[in-house]
N, C-alpha and C positions, 0 to 999 in steps of 0.2 A: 507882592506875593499875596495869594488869597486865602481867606479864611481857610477853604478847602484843603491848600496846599498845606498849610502849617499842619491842620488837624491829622494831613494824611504822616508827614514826618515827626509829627510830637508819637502819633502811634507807633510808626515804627520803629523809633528810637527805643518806646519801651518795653516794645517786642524783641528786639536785640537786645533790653538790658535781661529780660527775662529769660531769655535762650542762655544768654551767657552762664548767668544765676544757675540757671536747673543746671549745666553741665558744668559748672563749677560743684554742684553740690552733690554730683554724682560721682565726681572725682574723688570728691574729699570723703566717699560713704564708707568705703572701704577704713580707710583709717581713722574713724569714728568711731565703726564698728569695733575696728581696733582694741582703742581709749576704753570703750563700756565695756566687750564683754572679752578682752586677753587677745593672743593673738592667733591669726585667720592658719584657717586648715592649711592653706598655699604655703605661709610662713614657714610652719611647723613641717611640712613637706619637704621646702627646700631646705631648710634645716635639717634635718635627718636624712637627706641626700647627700649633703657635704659633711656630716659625720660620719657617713657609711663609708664615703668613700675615702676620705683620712684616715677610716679605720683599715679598708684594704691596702694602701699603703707603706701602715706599721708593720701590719701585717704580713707583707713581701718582704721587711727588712730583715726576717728572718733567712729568705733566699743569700740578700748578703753578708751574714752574717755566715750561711750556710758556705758560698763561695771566697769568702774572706779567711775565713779559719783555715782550709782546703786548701788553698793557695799560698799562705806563708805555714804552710808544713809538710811533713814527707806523705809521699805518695802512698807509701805503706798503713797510713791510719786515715786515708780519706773515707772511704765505706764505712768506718765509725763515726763519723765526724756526723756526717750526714745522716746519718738513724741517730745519734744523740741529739741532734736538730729536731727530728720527727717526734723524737719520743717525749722531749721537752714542751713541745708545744701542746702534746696531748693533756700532758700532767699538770699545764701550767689551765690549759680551760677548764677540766673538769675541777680543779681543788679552787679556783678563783672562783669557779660559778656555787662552788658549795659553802666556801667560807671567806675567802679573803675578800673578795666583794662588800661581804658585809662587816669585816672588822675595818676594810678601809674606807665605805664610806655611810656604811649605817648608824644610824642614830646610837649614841654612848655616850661615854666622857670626855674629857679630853684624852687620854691616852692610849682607848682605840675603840670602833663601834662595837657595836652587840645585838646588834636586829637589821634584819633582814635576808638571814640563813637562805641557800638555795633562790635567789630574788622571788618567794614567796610574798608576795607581799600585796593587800588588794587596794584596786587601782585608785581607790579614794586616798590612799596612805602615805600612797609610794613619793608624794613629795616630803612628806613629815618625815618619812623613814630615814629619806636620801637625800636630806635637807641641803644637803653641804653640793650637791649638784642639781638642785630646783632652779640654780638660772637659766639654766637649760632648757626648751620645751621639748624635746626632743624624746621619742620615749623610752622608758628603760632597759630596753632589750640592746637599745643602738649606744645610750650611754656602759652598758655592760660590754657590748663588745670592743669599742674603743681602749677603756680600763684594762679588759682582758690582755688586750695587744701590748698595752706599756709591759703589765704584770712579764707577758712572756717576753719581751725586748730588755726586760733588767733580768732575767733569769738566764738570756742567752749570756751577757755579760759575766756571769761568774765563770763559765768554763773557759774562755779564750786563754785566760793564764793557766787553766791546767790539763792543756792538750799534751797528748800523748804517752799520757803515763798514767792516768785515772781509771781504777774499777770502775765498772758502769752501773753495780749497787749504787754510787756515791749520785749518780742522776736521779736512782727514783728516790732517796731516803732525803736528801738534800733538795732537788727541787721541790718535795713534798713539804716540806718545813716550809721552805725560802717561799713560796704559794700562797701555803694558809696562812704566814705568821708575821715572821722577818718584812715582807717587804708591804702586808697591810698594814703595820702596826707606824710604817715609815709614814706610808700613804696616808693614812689616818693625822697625823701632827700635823700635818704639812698642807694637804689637801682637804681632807674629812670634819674639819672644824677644827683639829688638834689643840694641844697648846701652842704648838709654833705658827699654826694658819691665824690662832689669835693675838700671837704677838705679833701680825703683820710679815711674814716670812714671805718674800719673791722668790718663788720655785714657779714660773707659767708653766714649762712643759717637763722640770725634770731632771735637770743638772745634779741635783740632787737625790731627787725621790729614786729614779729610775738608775743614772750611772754612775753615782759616787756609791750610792748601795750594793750595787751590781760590783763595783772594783775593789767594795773593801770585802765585802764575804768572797771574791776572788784572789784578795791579797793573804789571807788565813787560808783559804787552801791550797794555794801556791805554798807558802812555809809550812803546811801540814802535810804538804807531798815530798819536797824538796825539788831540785832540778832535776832533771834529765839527764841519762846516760850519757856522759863525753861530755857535757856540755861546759863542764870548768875543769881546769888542766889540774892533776895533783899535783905536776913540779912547782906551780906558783900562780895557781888558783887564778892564770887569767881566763877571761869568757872566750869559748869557742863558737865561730858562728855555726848554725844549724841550720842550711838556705832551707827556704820553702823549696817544691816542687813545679811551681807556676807560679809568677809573679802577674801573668794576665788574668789569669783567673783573682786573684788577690786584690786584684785594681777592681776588674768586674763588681767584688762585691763594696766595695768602696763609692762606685758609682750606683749601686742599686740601693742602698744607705743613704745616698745622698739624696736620690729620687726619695725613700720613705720618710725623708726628716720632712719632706713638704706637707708630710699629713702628720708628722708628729707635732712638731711646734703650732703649726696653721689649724690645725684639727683640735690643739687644746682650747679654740674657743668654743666650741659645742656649737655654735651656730654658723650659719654664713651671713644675716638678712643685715647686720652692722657694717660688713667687708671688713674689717681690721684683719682676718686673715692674709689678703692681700700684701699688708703692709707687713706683716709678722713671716711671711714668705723670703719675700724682697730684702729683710734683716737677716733671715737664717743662709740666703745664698751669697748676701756679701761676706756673713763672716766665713764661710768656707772657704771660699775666693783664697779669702785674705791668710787662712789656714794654712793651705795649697803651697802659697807662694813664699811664706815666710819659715813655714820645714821645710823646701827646696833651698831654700838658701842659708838658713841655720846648718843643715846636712853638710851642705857644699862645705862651709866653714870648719866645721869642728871633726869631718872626714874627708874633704878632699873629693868628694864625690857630689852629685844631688842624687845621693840615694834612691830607689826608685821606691821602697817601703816606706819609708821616712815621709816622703813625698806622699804619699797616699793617707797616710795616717795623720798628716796634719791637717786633713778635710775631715776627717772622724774628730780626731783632738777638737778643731773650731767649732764643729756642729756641735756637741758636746756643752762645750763655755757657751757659746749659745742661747742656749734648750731654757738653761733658767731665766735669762733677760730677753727672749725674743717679743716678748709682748709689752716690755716693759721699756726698749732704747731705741735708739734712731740709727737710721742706718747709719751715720760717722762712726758711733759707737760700737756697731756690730763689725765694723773692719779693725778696731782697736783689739778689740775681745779678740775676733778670730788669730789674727795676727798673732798677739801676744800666746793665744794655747798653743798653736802650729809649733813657734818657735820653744816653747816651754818642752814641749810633745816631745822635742831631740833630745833635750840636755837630762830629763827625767827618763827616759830610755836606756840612755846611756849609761846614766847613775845607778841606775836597780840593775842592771846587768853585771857593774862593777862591783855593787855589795853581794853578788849572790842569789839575787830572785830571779828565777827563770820564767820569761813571762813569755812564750813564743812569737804572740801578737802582737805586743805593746797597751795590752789592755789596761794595765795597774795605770798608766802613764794617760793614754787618750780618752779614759771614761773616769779615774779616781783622780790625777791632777787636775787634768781639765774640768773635773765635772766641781773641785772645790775651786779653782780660780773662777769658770764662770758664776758659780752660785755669790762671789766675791763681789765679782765686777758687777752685778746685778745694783750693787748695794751703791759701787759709785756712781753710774750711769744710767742708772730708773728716773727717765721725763719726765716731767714735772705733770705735763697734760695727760699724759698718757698715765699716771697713776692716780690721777683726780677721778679720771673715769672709770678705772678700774676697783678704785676703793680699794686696794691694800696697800699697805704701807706706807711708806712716806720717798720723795724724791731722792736722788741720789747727792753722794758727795760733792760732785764736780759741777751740780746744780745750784750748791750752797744749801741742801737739802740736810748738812752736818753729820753726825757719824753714826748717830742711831740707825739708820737701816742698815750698814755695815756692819755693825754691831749686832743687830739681831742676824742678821747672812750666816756671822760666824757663829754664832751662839747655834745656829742648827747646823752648821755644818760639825760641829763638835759635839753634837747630840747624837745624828743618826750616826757619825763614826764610830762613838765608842759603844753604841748599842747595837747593829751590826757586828763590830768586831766581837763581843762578847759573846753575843747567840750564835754566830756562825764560827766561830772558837769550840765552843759547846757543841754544837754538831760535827763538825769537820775534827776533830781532837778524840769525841766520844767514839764516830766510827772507827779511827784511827785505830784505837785500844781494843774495840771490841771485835768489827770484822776484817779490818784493814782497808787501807783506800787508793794501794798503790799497785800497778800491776809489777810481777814476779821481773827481774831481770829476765828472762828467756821471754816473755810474755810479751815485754820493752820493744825488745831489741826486733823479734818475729813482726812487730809492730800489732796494734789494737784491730786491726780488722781481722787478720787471722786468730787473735788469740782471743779475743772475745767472739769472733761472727761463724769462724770458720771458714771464711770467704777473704774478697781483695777486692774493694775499688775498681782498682785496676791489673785485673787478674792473669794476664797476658805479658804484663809486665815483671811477674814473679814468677810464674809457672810455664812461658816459652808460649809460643805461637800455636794455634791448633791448625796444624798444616793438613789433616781428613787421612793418618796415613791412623795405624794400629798402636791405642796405645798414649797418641797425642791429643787425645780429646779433652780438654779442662777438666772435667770433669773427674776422667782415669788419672790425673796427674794431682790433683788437689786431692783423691782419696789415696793416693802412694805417698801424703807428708805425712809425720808421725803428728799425732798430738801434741799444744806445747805443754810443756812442763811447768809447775808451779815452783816455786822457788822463793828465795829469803827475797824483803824489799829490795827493792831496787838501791845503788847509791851510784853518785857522779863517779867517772872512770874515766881515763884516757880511752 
């Protein structure tokens, strides 16, 4: 080989090691840039695109929540159901953008923020203000409306137990409290820095904050209304059933829930640029599964049937147990959880029906059981690895993780109980006294869209066909009922 030749391959070799070099060093520029100065526009981009859109999501859960209610009740109060839908979400954005926002996650004490009224807040601040969500890069507008979405998905939660027999005072005086107060002051413990966020509390998406809050100011107004006409016999106080009017429509909103849990649990990590979403996905749809399958066959058992509400609700019941451990267990775990709510979801049904709480939808059972056994299970089955990274708390029981995080689970599940129950006691008790919160038996029975709207859902179905002769137009027919009549509370009746 000749001089030549070597000199010409010693050069090229060093020209390939320098090619290599520069385009090694322009791969890694980007995540340098990183390191030195936070993270790239791009990051921050794609992250507030996967917040936005786990925020649209929650957001639609309202639809099923809208066709869920609708469908396991009479035909006669759908058109209320649905404007108490509309109206709720109104009251739940504007009083969270004005105040609850910032008692849930603005700077304070522990036991609830106090800055950052109206997200006034200028832009050099707004991490110090909103400390308790600075892991986030995301910017405040997107972390607000995500918040807003749980805020009105725990709000929709209170009224499924007290369909069809509720003044609609009781939406604006009650959502308005449950908005500013009740459910930031939850948020705040738990989420906002609290004291329960500092004694290490596993709530990721809510099992607590959002649906055990939601079923227990729902369980106070369920006993602050009482049941429904007919719905317990006087001769021997058994439960009467009271079918919905659509059970597809009832499913419908079951599978549209299902759909918004993918942005509720998955959306709780504010980001996407980690993927754990992914993985917090994939946990939320085994435990449904596993929900599905194990009310179908608890049902089958204890009635003889696989009931077909039963069945549905034990996908809400497992999303639910869920919500608090989805960022925190492994999929075996998330079919255990599911599993065990599904089948819980029947025998709790059953039981509140048998003492006397009239819950139309099963709501006391699929968002207040479920929502403390998942907050439970959190405590036995929190990954070892997976809360290393996450920095709160400590692993679960069944990890050899011992009973302290159990221990703390329950220490907040018996906080926000009895603090909920008391304030919505207080409201739900005080209207009671002063304006009343139940409509008139005539009021009842006429059902809530005539007696509140003046109208019908389904208006053809109460008032006869408009066949075009003289006479028959809905309109002529709906202005020939009388007004209904006001009358003494309501009480159970054959």
């Amino acid at each position: 080989m000749t001089d030549f030749t070597m000199i010409v391959r010693k050069r090229g070799a060093m020209l390939l090691v320098s090619v290599f070099a520069a385009g090694l060093g322009l791969l890694l520029l980007p995540s340098l840039a990183f390191a030195s100065s936070g993270p790239s526009p791009e990051s921050i981009a794609i992250d507030t695109v996967w917040v936005m859109l786990a925020t649209f999501l929650v957001f639609f859960m309202q639809a099923g929540f809208f066709t869920l209610e609708i469908g396991f009740t009479r035909a006669k109060n759908a058109g209320h159901i649905a404007w108490k839908i509309l109206v709720n979400m109104a009251i739940s954005a504007i009083v969270f953008w004005a105040v609850g926002f910032a008692i849930a996650f603005g700077h304070g004490n522990t036991l609830a923020g106090s800055s950052g009224w109206f997200i006034s807040v200028a832009p050099e601040k707004i991490n110090s203000v909103f400390s308790s969500l600075a892991y986030s890069n995301v910017p405040i507008s997107a972390k607000f409306m995500f918040e807003f979405a749980f805020a009105a998905v725990s709000l929709a939660i209170v009224w499924g137990a007290l369909l069809e027999r509720t003044k609609m005072i009781v939406y604006f005086v009650f959502g308005i409290v449950f908005t500013a107060f009740i459910y930031p002051v939850v948020g705040h413990w738990i989420w906002g820095g609290g004291w329960l966020s500092q004694l290490g509390m596993q709530d990721f998406a809510g099992s607590t904050v959002v649906h055990l809050l939601g079923a227990t100011s729902a369980l106070v107004g369920t006993l602050a209304l009482g049941p429904r006409i007919g719905k317990y016999s006087k001769r021997d106080g058994s439960p009467k059933p009271i079918p919905g009017h659509s059970m597809p429509l009832a499913l419908l909103g079951v599978i549209i829930l299902w759909l918004g849990w993918f942005g509720f649990n998955p959306g709780s990590t504010l980001n996407a640029m980690d993927l754990s979403f992914a993985n917090i996905a994939l946990v939320t749809n085994m435990a449904a599964a596993a929900g599905v399958l194990s009310a179908m066959f608890m049902a089958w058992l204890l009635m003889g049937k696989p009931d077909i509400g039963m069945t549905a609700n034990g996908a809400i019941a497992a999303l639910v147990a869920i919500t608090a451990g989805s960022g925190f267990v492994e999929p075996w775990a998330a079919v255990v959880i599911g599993g065990v709510a599904g089948a819980l979801m029947v025998v709790m049904v059953l039981t509140i029906d048998r003492i006397h709480i009239d819950d139309p939808i099963g709501a006391l059972s699929c968002h207040g059981i479920s929502g403390i056994w998942g907050t439970l299970a959190t405590g036995l089955f929190a990954a070892p690895s997976i809360v290393a990274r996450l920095k709160v708390g400590t692993p679960g029981l069944v990890y050899g993780g011992g009973f302290h995080q159990l221990g703390v689970q329950a220490l907040g599940v018996a906080a926000v109980f009895a603090f909920v129950l008391v304030t919505s006691g207080i409201v739900f008790y005080g209207m009671k006294a002063l304006v009343g919160i139940r409509l008139s038996p005539e009021q009842e029975l006429a059902g809530s869209d005539f007696a509140e709207h003046g109208m019908w859902g389904y208006p053809e179905h109460f008032v006869g066909v408009d066949d075009g002769t003289e006479g028959t137009a809905l309109a002529d027919r709906i202005r020939s009922i009388p007004p209904v009549e006001h009358g003494e509370p309501a009480t159970a009746t054959d």
